[in-house]
C-alpha positions in Angstrom: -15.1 -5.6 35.2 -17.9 -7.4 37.0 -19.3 -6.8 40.2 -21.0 -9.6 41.7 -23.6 -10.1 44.8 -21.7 -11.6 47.5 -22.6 -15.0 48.5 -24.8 -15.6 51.4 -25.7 -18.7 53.5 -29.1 -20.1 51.9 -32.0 -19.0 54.6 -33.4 -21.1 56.6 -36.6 -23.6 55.8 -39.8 -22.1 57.0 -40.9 -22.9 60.3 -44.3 -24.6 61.2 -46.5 -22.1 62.9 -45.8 -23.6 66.4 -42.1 -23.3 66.0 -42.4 -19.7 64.2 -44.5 -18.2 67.6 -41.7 -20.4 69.9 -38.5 -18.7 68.0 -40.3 -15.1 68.2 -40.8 -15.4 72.0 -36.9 -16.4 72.5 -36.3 -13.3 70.2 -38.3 -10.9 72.1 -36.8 -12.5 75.4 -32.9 -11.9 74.2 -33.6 -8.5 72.9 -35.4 -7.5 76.3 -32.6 -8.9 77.9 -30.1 -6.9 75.5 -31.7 -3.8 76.0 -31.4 -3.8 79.4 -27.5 -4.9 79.4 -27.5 -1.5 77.2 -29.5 0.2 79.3 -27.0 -0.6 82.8 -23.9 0.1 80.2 -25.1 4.0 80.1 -26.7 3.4 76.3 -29.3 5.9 75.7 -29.1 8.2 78.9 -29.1 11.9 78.0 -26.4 14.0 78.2 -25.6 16.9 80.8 -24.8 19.4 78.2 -26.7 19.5 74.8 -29.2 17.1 75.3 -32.6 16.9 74.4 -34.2 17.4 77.2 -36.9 15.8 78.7 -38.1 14.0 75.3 -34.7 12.8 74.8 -35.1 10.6 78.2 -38.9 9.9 77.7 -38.3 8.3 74.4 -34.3 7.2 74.5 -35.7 3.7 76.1 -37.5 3.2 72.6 -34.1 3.4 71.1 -32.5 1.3 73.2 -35.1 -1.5 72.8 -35.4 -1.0 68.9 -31.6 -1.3 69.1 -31.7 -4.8 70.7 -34.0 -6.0 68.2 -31.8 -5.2 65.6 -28.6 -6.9 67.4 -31.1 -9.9 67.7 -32.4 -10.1 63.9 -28.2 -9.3 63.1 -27.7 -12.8 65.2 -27.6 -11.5 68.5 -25.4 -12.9 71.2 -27.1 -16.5 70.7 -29.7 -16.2 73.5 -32.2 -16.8 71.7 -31.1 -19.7 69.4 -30.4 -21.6 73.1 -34.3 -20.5 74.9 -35.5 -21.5 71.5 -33.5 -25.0 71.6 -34.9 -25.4 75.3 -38.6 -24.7 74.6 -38.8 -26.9 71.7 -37.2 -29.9 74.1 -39.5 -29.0 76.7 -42.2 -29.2 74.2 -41.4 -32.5 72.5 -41.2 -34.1 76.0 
């Protein structure tokens, strides 16, 4: 029997510079904008029994926000794809 690599979608062409720094900034935007959705749905408040105390609510906005980054880079909710559409119109104009 032979196992075999699943097929993925070919990545995407490499983006000019301009367009690389445009797509990151609509990426950071979304996944700010994601981790704060989390953040008002209860994600990464500590708990009243067995928590961790004062470092668990010191650092749990870290891992909320490295969370959100990872939705984003997994495809996100398509934020970013739409800011990113909208700046590069704005820019060609």
């Amino acid at each position: 029997m032979q196992i075999s690599a699943p097929s993925h979608a070919p990545p995407p062409p490499p983006l000019p510079d301009k367009d690389r720094a445009l797509r990151d900034a609509a990426q950071d935007l979304e996944a700010t904008f994601l981790a704060e959705m989390l953040k008002s749905a209860g994600l990464g408040q500590s708990r009243n029994s067995f928590g961790g105390g004062a470092g668990e609510d010191q650092f749990g906005s870290f891992l909320v926000l490295e969370q959100s980054r990872q939705l984003v880079r997994a495809g996100g909710i398509g934020l970013s794809e739409a800011l990113f559409d909208a700046l590069k119109e704005r820019e060609n104009e």
